[in-house]
Structures are given as C-alpha cells and as structure tokens.
Phi, psi and omega in degrees: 000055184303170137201155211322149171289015188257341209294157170302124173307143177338128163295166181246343206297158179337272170320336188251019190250090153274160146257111170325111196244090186301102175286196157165103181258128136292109184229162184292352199172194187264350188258090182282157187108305191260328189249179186222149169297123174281291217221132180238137153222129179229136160236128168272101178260147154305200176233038162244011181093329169345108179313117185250351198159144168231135169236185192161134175182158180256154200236151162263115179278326181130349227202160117012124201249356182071181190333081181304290193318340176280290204257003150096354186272112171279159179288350169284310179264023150257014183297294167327317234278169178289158150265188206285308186306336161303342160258349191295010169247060117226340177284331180270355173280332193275326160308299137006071136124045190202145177272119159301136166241092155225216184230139205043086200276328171294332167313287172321316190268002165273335177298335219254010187260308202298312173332275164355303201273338149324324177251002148102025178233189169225178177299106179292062172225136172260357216214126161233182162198151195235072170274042163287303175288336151304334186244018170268347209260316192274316170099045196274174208275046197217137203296349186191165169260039153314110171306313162314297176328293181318294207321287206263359148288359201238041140060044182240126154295122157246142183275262163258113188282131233042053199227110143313300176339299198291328197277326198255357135323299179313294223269349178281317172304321203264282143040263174337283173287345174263356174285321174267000143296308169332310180284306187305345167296298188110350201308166147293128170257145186306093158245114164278123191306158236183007202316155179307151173262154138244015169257021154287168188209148180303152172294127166230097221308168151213098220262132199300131166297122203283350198263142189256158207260108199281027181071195200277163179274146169303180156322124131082359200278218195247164174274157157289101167323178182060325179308129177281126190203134189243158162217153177240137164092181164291138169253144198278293182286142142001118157315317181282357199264326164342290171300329192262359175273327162336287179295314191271004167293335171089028208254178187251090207285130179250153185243037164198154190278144163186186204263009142233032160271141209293298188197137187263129198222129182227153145271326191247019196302018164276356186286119168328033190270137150347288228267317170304324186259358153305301201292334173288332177268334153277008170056052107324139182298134179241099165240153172265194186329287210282331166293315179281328168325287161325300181301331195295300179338286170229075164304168195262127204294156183250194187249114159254160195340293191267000136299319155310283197296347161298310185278340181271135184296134206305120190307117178293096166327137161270194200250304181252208187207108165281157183273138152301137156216172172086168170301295167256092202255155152336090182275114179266177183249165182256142205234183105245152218264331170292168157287101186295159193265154126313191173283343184070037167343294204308255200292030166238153194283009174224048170303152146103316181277172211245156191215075174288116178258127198226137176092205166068185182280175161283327199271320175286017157272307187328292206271015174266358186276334198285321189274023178249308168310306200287300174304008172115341190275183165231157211252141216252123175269311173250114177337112183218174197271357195254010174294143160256315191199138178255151182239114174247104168292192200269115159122339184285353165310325175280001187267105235283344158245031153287321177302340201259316159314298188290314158321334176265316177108050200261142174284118162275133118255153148278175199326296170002288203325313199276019158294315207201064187270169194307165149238029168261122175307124160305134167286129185246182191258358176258005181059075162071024151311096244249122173265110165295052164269156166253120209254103152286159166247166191305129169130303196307149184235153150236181167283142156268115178354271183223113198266355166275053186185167197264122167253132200266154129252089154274168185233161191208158168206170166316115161320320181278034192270093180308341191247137188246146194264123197266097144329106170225162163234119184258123166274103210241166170264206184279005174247007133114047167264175143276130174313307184226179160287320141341339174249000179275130176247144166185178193308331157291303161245123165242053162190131166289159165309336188246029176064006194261012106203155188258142173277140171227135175235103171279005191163167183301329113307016179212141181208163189210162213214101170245142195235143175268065202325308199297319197308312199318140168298192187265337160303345181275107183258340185208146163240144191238127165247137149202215222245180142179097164340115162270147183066193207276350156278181193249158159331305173302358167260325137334315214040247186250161196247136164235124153237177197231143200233135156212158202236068175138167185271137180073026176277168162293127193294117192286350176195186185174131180239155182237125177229141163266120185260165173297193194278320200247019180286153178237326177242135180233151160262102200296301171179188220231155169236112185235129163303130143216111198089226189274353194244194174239144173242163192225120185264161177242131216248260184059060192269111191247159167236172193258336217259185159273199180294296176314321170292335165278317150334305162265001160295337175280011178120327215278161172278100191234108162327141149098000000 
C-alpha cells in the first residue's frame, strides 16, 4: 500500500480512530440478493492508518457472472474458486468488531449481508462509512466523485480498474486523504449505524399486481384481478403456498387491513386479531379458508394498469398549489402551468460561489440563503471545501465552526453584504473551484439529459440535526395515486419490487432516491420524493435541506436547490421526476405540511393502519 511522501498523515482526532475494515465486491449484477459477489478484497487498518490484514479471492456464484466486458471474470476462471461459504468464517473475522469502508458502502454491504444470509449467518458489522458520502460532505476540487477521480486528487495510483484487489488498495489512499480533509473541516464523519440483521433473505422477486383494485365483491359475487385481500390466523394450505395461488390469480396480497382492502381471510373470525377488528371496523368483507379457496377457482379478469394508463389522455397541470387539510387530505404538487426556468446564473454577480449561513432566526437564515441564490450562489448546509463565502447573522458568531472558518481564511460577512456583493471570484478552500450545478430555485424546473439511466435524487441537511430525518418516494400515475403499496419506497421497503427504485441511506444525515426512468412502466407519470420528521419537531430544527440530482454514481451533480420550509412543517415534498413527452424532467418542489408521513401516504393512496 505505498503512497506518495506527499500524501496526509493519518488523523488524530478522537472521534476519526477506528479500526478499519476497506471492502470491494466485483458482482453479476446490480441487485443484492438476486445477483452474487464474483470477487472480494478486504484490507484491514488500525486506527493509526496501519495496514493490520489483507484478504482476496475470486468466489463461484454459482450462477451467471454477467457483464463479463466490466470485471473481466468468464465463467472459467471462476470455475475453481472457492463459493462464499467457504470463506465466509475468515471473511467474518476480518470484518468483526471494524467499521467497513467503502465506496458507495450500501452497495458493498447488502451484497455482502445477502451472502452471509446465503450461509444461514449475517454480516458481522455494526458500523459503515461511505467515502462516496465523505467527500459529498468534504467538496473537494474535483470534476465528479469517482474512485478514479478521488485517486487521483488524493495522490493514489490505480492500476487496474474493477479489480477488487487493486481497487479496495485505491480506497486505502482515498481513506487517508478524505479522513484529513475531513479533520481540516471539522466535519463529523458520516458513520452509519448497522446493526447486525438476521432478516436479509435470498432475492425472492415479488412481482407488483398488474391489476388496479375494482374495490370489494358484492354478496356472494366473484373475486376480482386487483383486489387487495389479506389473511389472518391458520391456515389449512401453507400460508405461502396460499399467498402465491393468490398473487398467480392475479389478486393483490396485503399484510394489513385499511378501508381499501377487498376481503379478509380467517378461520377464526371471532379472534381478537388486529387485522380482524380493522375490518370490522372498516366493514371489509371475512371469508374463511374453504370460501376463499373456492372463490380462488374463478376469479374474474380485472383492468390493468398500464392498459388503464394508455387510454387515458395525459393530465393537465394545474397552475396552483392547495394546502392539504382534515386527517386525510388530498396531497397536491406544486406545479407550473408553463414550463419553469432554472435561475440562469451564469451572468450574476455571485456565479460559481458556495454560500454558508450561520446564525439569525429560521426565517433569516431562509431568506439570506434564497437572496444569496437569486445573486447566483448556492447556498451551502455544511462547511465543505467548495464554501467561498460566510454570512454571519446575529447569534452565528457562536457557532462551533467559526474556529475552522477563520482558520481556512474563508471570506465573512454580515447580512449587508449581500446588497452589494464583490463579483471577484472568492478564494474557496478547495482553490476556487467554480460550482457547475444548475441552481434550482423553488418551483424551478429542467429537462434531464439522459433520461435513459438511473438518476439519483439526494437530499443532505445540517450535521448538528438532532431529530431524524425520513426519505420517501411515491411512484404515482396520472391521477397523482399510487397503483399498489408497492410504490411507496420509504426505509421498511426501500426498493419496489422490480427495482426500478431505491431508497439509499448514505450517512446520518444524507439519504437518496434513485429511478431507473428508461425501466418505469408507463402507467407511473410521476416519482414525488419527500422529507418527513420523526416525532414532535419541525423543519426549523432541521433547517434547509439541499439536494442534488445526478446521473450515474459519483457523478457530478447536474443541479442542485437548497429548500427551506417554514417552523411548523413536519413533511416536506422535496421535488418530483416526472414525464414529459418522450423524456423526464425534474421540478424542485419544496412544499411542506403540518401532519406526518401517514396522512401524506395516504393522500398518494398507500394503505396505512391506524
């Protein structure tokens, strides 16, 4: 593991000394669970940066190795190889009691739980860091965030690329140098907790009911494709064997009761079960076993979706944006009725520059980050190296990173400044490194290049955010529903069934939404993301939230909005990926409510207890 005499020295600080376990999987694919790791490398550091152990092997999945032209493994040379069980006791001792590292880390580490759960254990790490998500946090001076890249801003050779060996070598370098831009920062590092799981499970597809749900059966009438019908208590047949003549029946199996399920299936329907005293109370229909069963013979063809969604003519935006009200309101999108601009930068006086607002009330923080925007800048949640210029309101003086500020020689103002700010580019701490993003403003819209690949939308807030923050995603049609439950992605299923999108949790504070646009069917017109607080704070204990839209992992971000909601929202809708014509476009929303997550759930449709 040489690395340049130039490279930084190990850090000291407290807080950055683990011991380290640097991961790197070659894989068939893209899916953990469904697809399997070809190649493992693991390096082990102390927590003085010390190399402590290395491992490496190429694995027999068992299976199909997939894009061969990427990782170069034919099924020949992986014929010999050990399978995962065979290592899996030296793979868990090197892992064991070390925070795993790698880069885009969720990726590594479901690959690497499912395995585990392949052999009937689970991944022994409680702890991860991403320095994909560290150097989102740090801003270095670099055109995308690329393991190439990094190498070669952190003064690391690569030899050869998608070679674990060479590559988790690579990620020891990138290590090094994003732990000591880090320290020179102040950041926190994004570590995220892990505890071991024992519920991954081998990939077991669960293919989304094609049928949209015609409501409940008359007296005595026939089942329906689409009906949503749940069961409680024992069963005479298998539950699973149940659930799949169900699901090839074409009906929608639910594992909860709510007022728009279809029909409830007992043995027992006098037992004190949940699900039993919802249906009673919402008067779903109670058959037992040996009725559904019977009915299950000839269900009845249903409407299906994307044959739905084909006759109808495309839904006209509206112009404005009602507030939800009552327990279950309508949730609308904020709209244009025209196609909206971004700001158009480029000729204003604070183009290029990164903008941190420290101090003031929430709303004087709000509006010096939008008149910082509106001059061109981008308004900044966290100290990072690509910051140019600080705005410090009343009480920001106080703020536990003005030492670090002053320390980088970063230009201060007060509020003032921004009347009449220099248009002479600010010296930044990454040395003037000009941020290219297309800076939305609330409202604002673009066209997406290429929309035929998966765009990521993350969201990031303030490090010092005490209250934790929840990612969702709705897939919705032309009536702004959800088809199924199934389209709601959020941290309990954070992948729809046909993968076409995912929830990502890069750090305690960053979370991302990626859509495989060309994939979505055609009934899905729009994915709506948004924000949503657990428990009794608001947004104004969060402060602003920025996200950013990119097209590939570690790409360069193609735009990015800093959006502020008022003091009392607990749900915000951060912004939308929508069809328009043949491509997709991306609105930046930043539309808050007073409710929680469940009353915005079920305005898209999904069914939620209680």
């Amino acid at each position: 593991m040489a690395l340049p005499a130039s490279s930084p020295k190990w850090p000291v600080l407290p807080d950055y000394s683990h011991d380290w376990a640097l991961v790197d999987v070659e894989t068939s694919g893209l899916r953990p669970g469904r697809d399997r790791v070809l190649s493992l490398a693991i390096l082990t550091l102390d927590a003085h940066g010390n190399r402590t152990g290395e491992f490496s092997t190429l694995l027999n999945p068992g299976c199909d190795p997939g894009p061969v032209h990427i990782h170069g493994l034919t099924p020949a040379r992986l014929a010999g190889a050990p399978t995962f069980g065979d290592v899996a006791p030296q793979v868990g001792a090197l892992l064991g009691s070390r925070v795993l590292v790698a880069h885009n880390a969720q990726f590594d580490y479901d690959f690497l739980a499912h395995e585990f759960a392949h052999v009937r254990s689970w991944v022994p790490v409680s702890r991860r860091l991403c320095t994909l998500a560290l150097n989102r946090l740090v801003g270095p001076a670099t055109p995308d965030l690329k393991l190439g890249t990094l190498a070669v801003h952190y003064g690391v050779r690569q030899e050869k690329a998608h070679d674990a060996q060479d590559d988790v070598r690579v990620l020891s370098g990138i290590l090094r140098g994003s732990l000591g831009a880090a320290e020179r920062l102040g950041l926190s590092l994004p570590l995220l907790a892990c505890p071991p799981r024992q519920d991954y499970k081998p990939y077991v597809p669960k293919t989304p009911c094609a049928y949209r749900n015609p409501g409940r059966p008359e007296s005595g009438g026939a089942l329906v494709q689409g009906m949503k019908v749940a069961i409680t208590g024992d069963t005479h047949v298998a539950r699973e064997e149940l659930v799949a003549r169900s699901v090839a029946a074409g009906l929608n199996m639910m594992t909860s009761v709510s007022g728009q399920t279809s029909v409830v299936v007992t043995n027992d329907p006098g037992a004190a079960s949940g699900k039993l005293r919802r249906a009673a109370d919402e008067g779903v229909p109670v058959v037992d076993e040996s009725t559904y069963l019977r009915l299950l013979e000839s269900v009845q063809p249903g409407r299906a979706k994307g044959a739905a969604r084909q006759r109808r003519a495309p839904k006209t935006p509206a112009s404005t944006t009602t507030a939800p009200s009552g327990p279950t309101p309508h949730v609308p999108v904020q709209r244009t009725a025209t196609p909206a601009a971004s700001t158009g930068t480029a000729d204003l006086p604070l183009a290029g520059r990164r903008v941190l607002v420290l101090g003031g009330t929430h709303d004087e923080a709000a509006g010096t980050r939008a008149r910082a925007v509106a001059l061109g800048a981008s308004a900044a949640v966290n100290l990072s190296a690509g910051v140019s210029d600080v705005v410090v309101l009343p009480g920001g003086e106080a703020d536990r990173r003005m030492g670090r500020i002053t320390s980088l020689g970063l230009r201060v103002h007060d509020a003032d400044w921004l009347l009449a700010p220099t248009s002479a580019p600010a010296q930044s701490t990454a040395g003037n490194q000009p941020d290219t993003a297309e800076l939305l403003v609330r409202g604002a819209v673009i066209d997406l290049p290429d929309a035929g690949t998966a765009w990521t939308v993350a969201a990031a807030w303030r490090q010092q955010t005490a209250c934790d923050v929840d990612v969702v995603a709705f897939a919705v049609d032309a009536q702004e529903l959800v088809a199924g439950d199934e389209d709601f992605v959020f941290y309990g299923a954070p992948e729809h069934p046909d993968g076409t999108v995912r929830l990502a949790t890069d750090g305690p504070t960053e979370q991302a939404v990626t859509a495989d646009l060309e994939r979505l069917p055609l009934e899905i017109h729009r994915i709506v993301i948004a924000a949503a607080i657990d428990g009794a704070a608001t947004f104004s204990d969060v402060g602003a939230i920025e996200i950013t839209a990119t097209c590939g992992i570690g790409a360069a971000p193609t735009a990015r909005a800093t959006l502020d909601a008022a003091t009392s929202e607990r749900t915000m809708i951060l912004a939308e990926l929508y069809r328009r014509g043949a491509g997709w476009r991306l609105r930046a929303v930043g539309q808050g409510y007073d409710h929680g997550l469940a009353p915005l759930a079920r305005g898209y449709g999904v069914d939620v207890a209680g």
